[in-house]
C-alpha positions as CSV (number, residue, x, y, z in Angstrom):
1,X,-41.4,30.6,-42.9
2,X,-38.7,28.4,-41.2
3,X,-37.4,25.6,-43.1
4,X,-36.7,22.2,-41.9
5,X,-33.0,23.3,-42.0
6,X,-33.4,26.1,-40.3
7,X,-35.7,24.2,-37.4
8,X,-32.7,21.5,-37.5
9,X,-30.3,24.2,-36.5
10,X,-32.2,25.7,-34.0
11,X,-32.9,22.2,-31.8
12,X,-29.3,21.3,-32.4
13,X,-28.3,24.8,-30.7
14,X,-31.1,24.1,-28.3
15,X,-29.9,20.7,-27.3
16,X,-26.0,21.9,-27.1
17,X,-27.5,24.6,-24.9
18,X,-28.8,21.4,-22.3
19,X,-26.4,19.4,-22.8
20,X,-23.9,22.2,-21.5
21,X,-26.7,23.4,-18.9
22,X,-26.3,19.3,-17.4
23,X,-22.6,19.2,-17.2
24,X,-21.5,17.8,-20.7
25,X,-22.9,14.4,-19.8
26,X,-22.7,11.7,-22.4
27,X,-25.3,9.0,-23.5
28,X,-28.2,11.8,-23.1
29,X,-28.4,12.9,-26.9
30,X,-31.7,11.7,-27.7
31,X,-33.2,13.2,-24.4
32,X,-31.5,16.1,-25.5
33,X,-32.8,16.2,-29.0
34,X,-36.4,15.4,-28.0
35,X,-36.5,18.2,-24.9
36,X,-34.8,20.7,-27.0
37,X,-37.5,19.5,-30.2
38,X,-40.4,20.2,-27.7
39,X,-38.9,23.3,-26.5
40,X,-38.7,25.4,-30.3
41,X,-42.0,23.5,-31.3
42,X,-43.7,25.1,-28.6
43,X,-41.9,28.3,-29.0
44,X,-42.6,28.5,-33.0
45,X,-44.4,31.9,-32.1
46,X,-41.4,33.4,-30.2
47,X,-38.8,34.2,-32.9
48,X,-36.1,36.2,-30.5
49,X,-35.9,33.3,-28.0
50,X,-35.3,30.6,-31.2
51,X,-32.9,33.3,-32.6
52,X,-30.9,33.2,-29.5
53,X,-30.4,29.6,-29.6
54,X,-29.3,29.4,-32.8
55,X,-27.0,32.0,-32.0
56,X,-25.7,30.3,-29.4
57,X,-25.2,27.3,-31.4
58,X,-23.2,28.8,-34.3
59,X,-21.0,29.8,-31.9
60,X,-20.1,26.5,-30.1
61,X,-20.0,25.0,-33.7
62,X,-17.7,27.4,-35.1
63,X,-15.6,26.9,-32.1
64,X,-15.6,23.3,-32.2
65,X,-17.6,22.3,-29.2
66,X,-20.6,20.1,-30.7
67,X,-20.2,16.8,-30.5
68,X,-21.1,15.2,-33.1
69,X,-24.2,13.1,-31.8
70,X,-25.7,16.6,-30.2
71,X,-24.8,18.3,-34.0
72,X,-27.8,17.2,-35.2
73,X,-28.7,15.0,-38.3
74,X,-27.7,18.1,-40.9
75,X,-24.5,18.7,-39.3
76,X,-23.9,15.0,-39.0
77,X,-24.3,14.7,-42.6
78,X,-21.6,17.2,-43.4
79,X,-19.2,15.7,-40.8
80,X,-19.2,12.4,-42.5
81,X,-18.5,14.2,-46.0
């Protein structure tokens, strides 16, 4: 069972994923968020397509290139720590 956490990640990754897709625009987080929400909603039932996004995602964290309104609410939480 996926946990909230878990589903967090996996949109954050997802919405890094468009954002980089669109040219690193800014002011297009929450469209992000939501399309990238949508996206692993509707794709609850496809676990190596949700796995590669949060692959993809772990990378671009560890190296630094999530901004912090695409990070998603967990990661924003540790950020402000």
């Amino acid at each position: 069972m996926m946990t909230d956490l878990d589903k967090d990640d996996l949109i954050r990754a997802r919405a890094h994923q468009i954002w980089e897709n669109e040219g690193c625009p800014e002011g297009q987080e929450a469209d992000h968020w939501a399309r990238a929400t949508a996206e692993i909603e509707a794709g609850a039932g496809q676990p190596d397509a949700a796995q590669s996004a949060a692959d993809s995602g772990e990378r671009a964290e560890e190296e630094g290139n999530v901004p912090s309104a695409v990070a998603g609410p967990a990661a924003r939480r540790r950020a402000a720590r």
